[in-house]
C-alpha positions as CSV (number, residue, x, y, z in Angstrom):
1,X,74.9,86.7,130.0
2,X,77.8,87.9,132.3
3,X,81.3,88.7,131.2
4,X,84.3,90.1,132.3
5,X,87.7,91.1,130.7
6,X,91.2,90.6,130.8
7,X,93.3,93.0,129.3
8,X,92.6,96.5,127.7
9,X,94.0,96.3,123.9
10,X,92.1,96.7,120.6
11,X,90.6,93.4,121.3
12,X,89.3,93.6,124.6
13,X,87.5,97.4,123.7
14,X,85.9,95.9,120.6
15,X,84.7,92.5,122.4
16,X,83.3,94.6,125.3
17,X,81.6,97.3,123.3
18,X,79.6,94.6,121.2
19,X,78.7,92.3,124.2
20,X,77.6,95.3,126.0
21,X,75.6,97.5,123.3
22,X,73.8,93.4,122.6
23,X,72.7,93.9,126.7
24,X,75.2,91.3,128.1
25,X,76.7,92.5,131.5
26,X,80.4,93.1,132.1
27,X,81.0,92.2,136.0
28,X,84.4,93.6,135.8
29,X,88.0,94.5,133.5
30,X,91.2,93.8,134.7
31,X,94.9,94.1,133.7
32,X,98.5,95.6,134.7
33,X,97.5,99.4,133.6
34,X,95.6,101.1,136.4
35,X,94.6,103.6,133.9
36,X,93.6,101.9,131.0
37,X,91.7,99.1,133.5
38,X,89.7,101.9,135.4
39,X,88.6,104.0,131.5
40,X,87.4,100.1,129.9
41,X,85.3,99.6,133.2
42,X,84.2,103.1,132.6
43,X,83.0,102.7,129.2
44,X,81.6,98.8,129.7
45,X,79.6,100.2,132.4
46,X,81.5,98.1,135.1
47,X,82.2,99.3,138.4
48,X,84.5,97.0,139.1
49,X,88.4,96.5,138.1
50,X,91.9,95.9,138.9
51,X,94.6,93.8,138.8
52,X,94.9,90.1,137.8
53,X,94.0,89.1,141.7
54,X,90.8,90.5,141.4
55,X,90.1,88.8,138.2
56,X,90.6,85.3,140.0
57,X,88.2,85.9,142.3
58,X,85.3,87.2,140.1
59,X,83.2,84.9,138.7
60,X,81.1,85.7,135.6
61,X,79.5,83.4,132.7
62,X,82.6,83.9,130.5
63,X,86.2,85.7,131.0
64,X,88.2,87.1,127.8
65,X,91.6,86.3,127.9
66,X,92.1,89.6,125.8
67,X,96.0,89.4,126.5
68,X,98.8,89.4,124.0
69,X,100.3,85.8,123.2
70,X,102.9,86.0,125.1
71,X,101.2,86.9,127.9
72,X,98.2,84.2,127.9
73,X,100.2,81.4,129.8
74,X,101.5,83.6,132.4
75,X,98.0,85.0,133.5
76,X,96.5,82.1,132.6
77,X,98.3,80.9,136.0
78,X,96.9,83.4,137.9
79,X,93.2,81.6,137.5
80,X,91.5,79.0,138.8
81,X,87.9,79.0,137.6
82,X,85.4,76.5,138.6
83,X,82.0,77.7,137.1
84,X,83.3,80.2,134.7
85,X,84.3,79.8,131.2
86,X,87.7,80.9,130.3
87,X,88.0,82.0,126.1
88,X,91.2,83.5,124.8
89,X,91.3,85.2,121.6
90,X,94.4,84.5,119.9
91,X,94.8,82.4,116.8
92,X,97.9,81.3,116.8
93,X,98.0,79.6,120.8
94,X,95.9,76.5,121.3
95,X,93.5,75.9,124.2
96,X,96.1,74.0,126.0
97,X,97.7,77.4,127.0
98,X,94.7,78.2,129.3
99,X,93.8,74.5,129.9
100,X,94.8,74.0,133.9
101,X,92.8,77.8,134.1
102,X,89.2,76.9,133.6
103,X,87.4,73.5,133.5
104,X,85.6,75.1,130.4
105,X,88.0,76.7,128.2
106,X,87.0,78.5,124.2
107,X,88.9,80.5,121.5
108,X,87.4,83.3,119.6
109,X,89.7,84.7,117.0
110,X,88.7,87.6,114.7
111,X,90.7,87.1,111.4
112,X,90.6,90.6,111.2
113,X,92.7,93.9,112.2
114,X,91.2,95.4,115.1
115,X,92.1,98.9,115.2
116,X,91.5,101.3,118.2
117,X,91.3,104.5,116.5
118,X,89.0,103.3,113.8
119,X,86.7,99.8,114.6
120,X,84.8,98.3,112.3
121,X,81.1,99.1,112.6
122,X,80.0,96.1,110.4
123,X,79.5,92.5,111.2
124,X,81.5,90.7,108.3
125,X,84.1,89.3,110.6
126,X,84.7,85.9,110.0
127,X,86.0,84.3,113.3
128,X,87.7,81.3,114.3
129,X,86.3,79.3,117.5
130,X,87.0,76.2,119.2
131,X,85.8,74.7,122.5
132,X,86.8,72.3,124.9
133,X,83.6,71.6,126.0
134,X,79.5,71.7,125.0
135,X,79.1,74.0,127.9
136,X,82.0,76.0,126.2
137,X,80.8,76.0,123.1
138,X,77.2,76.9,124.2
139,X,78.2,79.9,126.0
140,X,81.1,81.3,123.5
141,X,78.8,81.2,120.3
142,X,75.9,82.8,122.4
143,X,78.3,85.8,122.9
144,X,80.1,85.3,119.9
145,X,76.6,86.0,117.9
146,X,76.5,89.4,119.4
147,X,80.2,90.0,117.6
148,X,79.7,89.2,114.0
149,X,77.3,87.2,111.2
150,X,80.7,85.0,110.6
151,X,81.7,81.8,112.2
152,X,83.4,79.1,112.0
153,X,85.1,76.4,113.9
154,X,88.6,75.9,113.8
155,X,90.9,73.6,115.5
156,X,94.0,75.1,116.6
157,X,96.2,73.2,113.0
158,X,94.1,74.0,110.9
159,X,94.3,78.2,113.1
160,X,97.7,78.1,113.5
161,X,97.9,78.0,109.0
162,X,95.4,80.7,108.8
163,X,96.7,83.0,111.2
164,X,100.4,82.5,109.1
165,X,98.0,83.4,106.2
166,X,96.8,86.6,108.2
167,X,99.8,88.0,109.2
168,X,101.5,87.6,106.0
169,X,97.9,88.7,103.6
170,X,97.1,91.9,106.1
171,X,100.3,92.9,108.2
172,X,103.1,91.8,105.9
173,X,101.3,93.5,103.0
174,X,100.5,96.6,105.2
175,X,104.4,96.8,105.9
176,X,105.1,96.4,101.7
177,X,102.7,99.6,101.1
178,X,104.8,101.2,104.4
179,X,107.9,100.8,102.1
180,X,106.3,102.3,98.6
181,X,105.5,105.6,101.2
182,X,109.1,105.8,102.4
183,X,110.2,105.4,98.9
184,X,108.2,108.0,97.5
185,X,108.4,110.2,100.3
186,X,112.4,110.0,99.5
187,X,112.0,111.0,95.8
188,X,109.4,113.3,96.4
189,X,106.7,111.7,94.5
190,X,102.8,111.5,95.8
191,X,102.3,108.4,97.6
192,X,98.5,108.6,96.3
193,X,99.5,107.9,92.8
194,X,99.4,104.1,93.4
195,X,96.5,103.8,95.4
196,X,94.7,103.0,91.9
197,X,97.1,100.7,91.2
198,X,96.6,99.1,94.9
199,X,92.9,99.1,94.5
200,X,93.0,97.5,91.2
201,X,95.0,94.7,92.9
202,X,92.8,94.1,95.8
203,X,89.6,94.5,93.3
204,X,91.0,92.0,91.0
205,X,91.6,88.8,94.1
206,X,87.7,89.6,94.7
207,X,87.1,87.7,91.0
208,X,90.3,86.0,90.3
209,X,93.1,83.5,92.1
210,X,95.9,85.5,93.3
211,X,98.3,83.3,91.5
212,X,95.9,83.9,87.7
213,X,96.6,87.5,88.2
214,X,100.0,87.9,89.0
215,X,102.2,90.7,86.7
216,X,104.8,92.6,87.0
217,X,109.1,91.9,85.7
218,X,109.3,88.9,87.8
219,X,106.9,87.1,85.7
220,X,107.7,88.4,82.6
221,X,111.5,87.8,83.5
222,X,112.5,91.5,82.5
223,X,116.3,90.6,84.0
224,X,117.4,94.2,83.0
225,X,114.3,95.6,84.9
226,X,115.0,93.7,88.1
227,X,118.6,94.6,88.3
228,X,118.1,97.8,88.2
229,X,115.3,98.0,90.8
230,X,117.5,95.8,92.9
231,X,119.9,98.9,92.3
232,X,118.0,101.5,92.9
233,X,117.5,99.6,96.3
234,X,121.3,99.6,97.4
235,X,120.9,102.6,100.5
236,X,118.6,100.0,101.6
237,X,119.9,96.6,101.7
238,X,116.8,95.1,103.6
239,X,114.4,96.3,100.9
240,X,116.4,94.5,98.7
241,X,116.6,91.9,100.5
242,X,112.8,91.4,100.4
243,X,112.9,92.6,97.0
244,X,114.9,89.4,95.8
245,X,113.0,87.1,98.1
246,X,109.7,88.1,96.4
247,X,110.8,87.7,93.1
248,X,112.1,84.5,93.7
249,X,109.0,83.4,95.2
250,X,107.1,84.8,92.3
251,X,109.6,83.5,89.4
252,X,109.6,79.7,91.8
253,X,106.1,79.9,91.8
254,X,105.2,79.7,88.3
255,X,107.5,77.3,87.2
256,X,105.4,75.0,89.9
257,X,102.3,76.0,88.5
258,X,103.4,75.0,84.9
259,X,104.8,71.3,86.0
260,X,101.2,70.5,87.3
């Protein structure tokens, strides 16, 4: 099958590697950044590329919308595809962003981080699709087989929930364990002395509810223990901020639980 590619982030390198190393053809990779456009043809084995113009008037099987959300609508007005079927790969915009673009339009949504200095190698990515059409659907799960073992459909209110879920489970936690470096990077202590403690944590959702294993002075209600961490916070009035929020949360959270 026949692809091409719009846009030259994480998403669009990991998308194109697969479909290529599975023997689909990329007929071309487009985007604003001459540079970065001309080394993704390069490495898809595409000899041609360019701007958004040019990706209008290429016809493949499928186009990835590999754009960042804010961008989908904008390009997305660039194109007018007949034949081709247009799949963007953002889960939290719903195929009425790229509707008016393609008379076949898909979603393919990794709910997973896609880094570009280390990709995953395996195939245990669950991903999130939706299609407009049977054509749509036909051709987006043929390619999407080539990405990962996991798939499921997804319509964009039930997508919208789980990408809240994502960014809050993956980058909002990522951003907490960004904090605990700065804070022992400030005291001089060794960062890697919690990464048992972190591991335990993430070992410990594999075979329990997140809300079964929950510890810590918020739910013991050690009020001496949290004013005092609150104070040790006070040169940073954000972290406390999200310090207060969280034991809220927490503290709200299981009073819930015990009224059910």
């Amino acid at each position: 099958m026949t692809f091409s590619i719009i846009g030259t982030g994480n998403i669009a390198w990991f998308i194109g590697n697969r479909l290529v190393a599975a023997r689909h053809q990329c007929m071309g990779v487009f985007g604003r950044n001459e540079t970065e456009v001309e080394r993704l043809a390069e490495a898809l084995l595409s000899s041609k590329y360019g701007d958004i113009k040019l990706a209008a008037e290429t016809e493949a099987d499928v186009c990835f919308l590999a754009v960042s959300d804010d961008a989908i609508a904008d390009v997305a007005a660039q194109l007018n595809y007949k034949e081709t079927v247009l799949i963007h790969t953002s889960g939290a915009m719903s195929l009425e962003s790229i509707a008016a673009a393609a008379a076949d339009t898909a979603l393919l949504w990794p709910v997973y981080s896609i880094s570009g200095q280390n990709p995953p190698i395996h195939r245990n990515i669950p991903t999130a699709w939706e299609a407009s059409s049977k054509r749509a659907e036909r051709f987006t799960l043929t390619l999407a087989h080539a990405i990962t073992d996991v798939l499921f459909e997804a319509k964009f209110e039930q997508r919208k929930w789980l990408h809240l879920t994502a960014v809050i489970s993956n980058n909002f936690t990522n951003h907490l364990m960004s904090i605990c470096e700065m804070i022992c990077a400030e005291n001089n202590l060794p960062f890697s002395a919690l990464e048992p403690i972190i591991d335990q944590t993430f070992m410990r959702m594999k075979q329990f509810s997140p809300q079964l294993v929950q510890t810590g002075p918020a739910v013991r209600n050690d009020k001496h223990t949290i004013d005092e961490q609150i104070n040790l916070l006070g040169n940073h009035p954000v972290w406390q901020d999200i310090y207060k929020s969280i034991t809220k949360s927490i503290q709200e959270t299981l009073v819930h639980d015990k009224t059910q």
